[in-house]
N, C-alpha and C positions, 0 to 999 in steps of 0.2 A: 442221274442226270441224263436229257437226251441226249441223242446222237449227233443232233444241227448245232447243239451248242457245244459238244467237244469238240465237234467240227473248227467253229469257229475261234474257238480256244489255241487249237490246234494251229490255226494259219497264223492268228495272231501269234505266236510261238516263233513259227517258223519265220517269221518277220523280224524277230526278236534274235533269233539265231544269228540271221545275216550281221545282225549287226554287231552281235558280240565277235565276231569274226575279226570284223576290220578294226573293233576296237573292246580289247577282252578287258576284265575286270578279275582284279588278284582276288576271289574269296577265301581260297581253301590252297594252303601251303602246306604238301605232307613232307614228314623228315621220318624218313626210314630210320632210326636210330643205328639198329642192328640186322645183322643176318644169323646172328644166334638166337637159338630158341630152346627150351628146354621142353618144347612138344615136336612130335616127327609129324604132323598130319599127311595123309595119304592127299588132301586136294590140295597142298599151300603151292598158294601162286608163284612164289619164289622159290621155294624149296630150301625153305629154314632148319636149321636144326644143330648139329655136330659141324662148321661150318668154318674156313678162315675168313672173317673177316674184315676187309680194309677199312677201320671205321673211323670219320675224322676225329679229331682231338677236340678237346671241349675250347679252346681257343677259339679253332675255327668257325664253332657255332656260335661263339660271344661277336666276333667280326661278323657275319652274316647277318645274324639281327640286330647288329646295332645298322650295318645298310639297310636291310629294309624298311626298320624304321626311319632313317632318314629317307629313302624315296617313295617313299607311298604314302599316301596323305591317310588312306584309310586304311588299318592293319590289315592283314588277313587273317583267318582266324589257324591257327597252329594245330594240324595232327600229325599227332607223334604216333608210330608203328615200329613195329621190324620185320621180321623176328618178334621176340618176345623184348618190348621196349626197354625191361625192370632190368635186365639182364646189366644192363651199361652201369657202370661204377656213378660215375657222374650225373646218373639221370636227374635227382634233384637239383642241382647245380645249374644245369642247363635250364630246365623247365625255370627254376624260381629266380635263375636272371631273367627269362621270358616274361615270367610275372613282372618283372618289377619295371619293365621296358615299356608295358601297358599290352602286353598279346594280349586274348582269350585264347586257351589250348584246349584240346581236351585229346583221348588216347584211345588206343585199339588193342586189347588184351585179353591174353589166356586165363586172366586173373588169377591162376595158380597161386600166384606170389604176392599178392595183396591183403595181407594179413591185416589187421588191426591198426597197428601203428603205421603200415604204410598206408591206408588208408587216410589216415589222419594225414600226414604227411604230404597227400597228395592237396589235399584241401586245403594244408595251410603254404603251398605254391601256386594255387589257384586255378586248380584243373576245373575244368567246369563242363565237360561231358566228356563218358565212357563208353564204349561198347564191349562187351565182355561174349566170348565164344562158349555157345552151348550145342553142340552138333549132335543133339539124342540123348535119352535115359543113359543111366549110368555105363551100362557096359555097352552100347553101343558107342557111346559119348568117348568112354576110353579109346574101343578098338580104332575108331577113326582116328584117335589123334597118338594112338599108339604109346601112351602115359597110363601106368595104372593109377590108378585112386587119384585123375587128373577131376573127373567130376567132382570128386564132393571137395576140393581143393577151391574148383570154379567156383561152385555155390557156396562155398566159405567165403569166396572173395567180396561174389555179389552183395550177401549180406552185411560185409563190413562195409563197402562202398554205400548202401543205400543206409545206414548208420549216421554216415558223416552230411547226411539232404545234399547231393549234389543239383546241377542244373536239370541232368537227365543220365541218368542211370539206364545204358542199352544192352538188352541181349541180342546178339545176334544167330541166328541157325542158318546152318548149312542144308540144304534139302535134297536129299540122295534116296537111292530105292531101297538104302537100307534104316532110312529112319523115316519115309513118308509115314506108315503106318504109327508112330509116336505123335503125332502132331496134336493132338487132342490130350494126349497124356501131358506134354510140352504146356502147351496152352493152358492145363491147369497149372504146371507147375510155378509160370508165370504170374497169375494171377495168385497163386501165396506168395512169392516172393515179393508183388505188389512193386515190378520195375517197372519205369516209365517206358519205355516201350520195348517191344518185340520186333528183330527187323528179321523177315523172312525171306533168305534166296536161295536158289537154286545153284548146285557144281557145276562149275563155269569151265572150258578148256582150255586151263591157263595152266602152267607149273605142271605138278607131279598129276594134276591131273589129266593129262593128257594123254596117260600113258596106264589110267585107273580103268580098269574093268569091270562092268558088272552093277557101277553108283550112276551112269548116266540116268535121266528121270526121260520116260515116254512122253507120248499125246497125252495120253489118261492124265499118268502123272501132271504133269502140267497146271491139268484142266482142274485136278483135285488140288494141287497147291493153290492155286489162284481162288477156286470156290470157294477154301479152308479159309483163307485170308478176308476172301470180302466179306463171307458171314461173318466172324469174328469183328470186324470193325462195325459192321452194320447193330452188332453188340455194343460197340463203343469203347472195347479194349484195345490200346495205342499197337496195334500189329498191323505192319506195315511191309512191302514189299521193296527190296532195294534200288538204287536207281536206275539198274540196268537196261535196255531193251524196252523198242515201242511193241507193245501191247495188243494192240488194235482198239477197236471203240470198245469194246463189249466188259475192258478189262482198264483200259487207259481210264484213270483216277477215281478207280473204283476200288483199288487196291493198293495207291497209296498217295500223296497228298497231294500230289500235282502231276502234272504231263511229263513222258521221258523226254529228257534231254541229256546226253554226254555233256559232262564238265569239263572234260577234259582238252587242256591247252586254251579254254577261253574262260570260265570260272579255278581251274584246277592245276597247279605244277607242283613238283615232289624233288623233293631233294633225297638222293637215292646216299646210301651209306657210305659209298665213295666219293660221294661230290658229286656224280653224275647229275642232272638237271635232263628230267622228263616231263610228261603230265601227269597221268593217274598212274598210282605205282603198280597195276595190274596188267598194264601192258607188255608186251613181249619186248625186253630190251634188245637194241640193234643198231646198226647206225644209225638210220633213216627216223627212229625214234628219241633216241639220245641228243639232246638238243646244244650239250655243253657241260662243264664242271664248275661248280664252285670255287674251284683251286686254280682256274687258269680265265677262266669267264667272267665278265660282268653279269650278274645275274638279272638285273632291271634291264640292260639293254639286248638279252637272250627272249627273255618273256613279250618284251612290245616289238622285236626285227625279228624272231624265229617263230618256230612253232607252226610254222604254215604248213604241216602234213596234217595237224590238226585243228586245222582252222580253213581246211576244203572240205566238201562233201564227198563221205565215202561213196554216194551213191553214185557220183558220176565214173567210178572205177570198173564195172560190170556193168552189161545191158542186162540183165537180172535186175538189177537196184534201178538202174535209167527208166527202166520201163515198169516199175509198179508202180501200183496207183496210190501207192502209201508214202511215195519217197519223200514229199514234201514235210510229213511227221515225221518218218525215221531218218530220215538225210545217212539211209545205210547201215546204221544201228550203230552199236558200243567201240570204240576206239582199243578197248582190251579184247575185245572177241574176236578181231579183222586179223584171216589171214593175211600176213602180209608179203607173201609167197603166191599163193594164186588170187591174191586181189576179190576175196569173197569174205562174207559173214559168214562165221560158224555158230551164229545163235542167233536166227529166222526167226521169229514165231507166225508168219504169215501163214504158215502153211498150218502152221500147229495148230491155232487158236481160231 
C-alpha cells in the first residue's frame, strides 16, 4: 500500500480517536482471573507465579455480569487471563454462566493444562478464541518460562484445542535476542500445527521484565522481526504483529491488519483480581491508573465519568511527542509502555524504524 493512502488512513483514524475519547465504546472486557500461575516467566507483566492472591469469589463475578448485562445494550466480548486462568477452582462455573448470559469469551493461556477433556470442556461453555504462549523451541521455550517439559505440555495443549474447530486458535511469541534466531524454526512449527494465527511481539518493559538482562531486541533486531513478519504474511500465513506501538509508514499495516491504535480506556477496561478496575491489564498499576473496584464502585458509571488519564493524549505530556511530526498517528504510543514517572515513552520506534 502507498504511503498518501496510509496517510490518509491514518488522519481518518486520528479523527476517529477523538472521538472515541469523548464517547468510548465497551469492546473488550479483561478479568484477570488469577495471579497464580504454575509458569515463573522471566518477562510476565505482572509477575505471576507462587503468589497470594486476593481473588473475588465466584458470586461476585455472577453480580458483575449479570450488571453488565443489564447496562450495555451491546456485550463486550469477555477475556479471561491471569496468571494461569485454569488454575481457579470455579473457572468453568464462571465462564458457562458467561455463556448462558449470551458473552462471547475467549482466554489467554499457558496451555500446559489443557488436556483433552478440558478442551472439550472449554467448547461446551462456549470459548470461542484462545491464544496459547509459545516463547522458542523447546529448551529455550522452558528456560524462559522457567517450567521444564512446559513445551511439549503447550503443544499438547494446542493440539487438543485445535481438535475441538474453535473460532480461532492463537499462538502467541514472545521476541527476545534469545529466541530471534528460531523464528523460522517457529514458523514451521506453526504451519504443522496448522493454528489460525501466529501473533508475534516483542519484550515490553513491563513486570519482571524490567529488571531482565541481556532479552532486550536492538535496531537490527527490530528491523528482522518486522521483515520476518511481513514476508510471512505477504506468503499468506495468519502471522501477525500485536497491537502495540505506531510503526511508521514503512511497517504501519504491513504487518498487521490495521493501523496502531491503544484500546485502552476507549475500546478496553479489565477487571484486575481484586476488583481493581483499570484499562489494559499491562499497564503499571498506581493510583493515577487504577480507576475503581468492583467491590465498592459502580462499574458502568466508572467506565463513561473516569478514565480520563486515558482518554488524553500522551503526546501532549513531553515536547519530544508535542513536537514530532508523527504525533497525530501515535498520539504518544502505548498506554502500558508510558513512564508515568518522567512522563516519557519507553517503546519509540521513531528513531528505530
Amino acid at each position: 500500500m502507498d504511503n498518501n493512502t496510509k496517510i490518509r488512513h491514518l488522519q481518518i483514524l486520528n479523527d476517529y480517536r477523538q472521538q472515541l475519547r469523548k464517547y468510548p465504546i465497551l469492546k473488550f472486557l479483561f478479568f484477570e482471573f488469577t495471579l497464580r500461575c504454575n509458569e515463573r516467566c522471566l518477562h510476565c507483566g505482572s509477575s505471576c507465579g507462587d503468589v497470594v492472591s486476593n481473588e473475588l469469589p465466584t458470586q461476585t463475578y455472577f453480580d458483575f455480569l449479570d450488571k453488565i448485562k443489564h447496562d450495555f445494550k451491546e456485550l463486550p466480548m469477555m477475556c479471561i487471563t491471569g496468571g494461569e486462568p485454569l488454575l481457579r477452582h470455579d473457572f468453568f462455573e464462571i465462564t458457562g454462566y458467561a455463556n448462558k448470559l449470551g458473552f462471547n469469551w475467549g482466554m489467554t493461556s499457558n496451555g500446559t493444562l489443557i488436556t483433552k477433556d478440558v478442551a472439550k470442556r472449554l467448547k461446551e461453555t462456549g470459548m470461542k478464541t484462545v491464544s496459547i504462549s509459545v516463547d522458542g523451541l523447546e529448551e529455550t521455550h522452558d528456560e524462559f518460562r522457567r517450567t521444564k517439559g512446559g513445551f511439549k505440555r503447550t503443544i499438547e495443549g494446542v493440539k487438543n484445542l485445535l481438535e475441538q474447530d474453535f473460532n480461532s486458535v492463537q499462538v502467541t511469541t514472545v521476541v527476545t535476542k534469545k529466541n530471534i534466531s528460531q523464528l523460522d524454526s517457529l514458523f514451521d512449527l506453526m504451519c504443522e500445527l496448522d493454528v489460525d494465527s501466529w501473533r508475534v511481539i516483542n519484550i515490553e518493559p513491563i513486570g519482571r521484565a524490567l529488571k531482565l538482562d541481556g532479552y532486550t531486541l536492538d535496531t537490527e533486531d527490530y528491523k528482522r522481526m518486522f521483515d520476518f513478519i511481513k514476508e510471512k504474511r505477504n506468503s499468506d500465513f495468519p502471522v501477525l504483529y500485536g497491537c502495540s506501538h505506531f510503526l511508521g509508514l514503512d511497517y504501519e499495516r504491513e504487518v498487521r491488519n490495521w493501523y496502531f491504535l491503544c484500546n485502552a480506556g476507549i475500546y478496553t477496561a479489565s477487571i484486575m483480581s481484586n476488583g481493581d478496575i483499570g484499562a489494559c491489564l499491562d499497564i503499571e498499576r498506581r493510583p493515577e491508573t487504577i480507576q475503581g473496584n468492583i467491590l465498592s464502585d459502580d462499574f458502568t458509571n466508572v467506565w463513561y465519568n473516569r478514565f480520563d488519564i486515558f482518554r488524553t493524549s500522551l503526546a501532549e505530556k513531553n515536547e519530544k511527542c508535542r513536537s514530532c511530526d508523527s504525533k497525530s498517528f501515535c498520539e504518544g504510543g502505548s498506554y502500558h509502555s508510558w513512564n508515568y514517572d518522567d512522563n516519557c515513552q519507553m517503546v519509540c520506534f521513531k528513531d528505530v524504524l
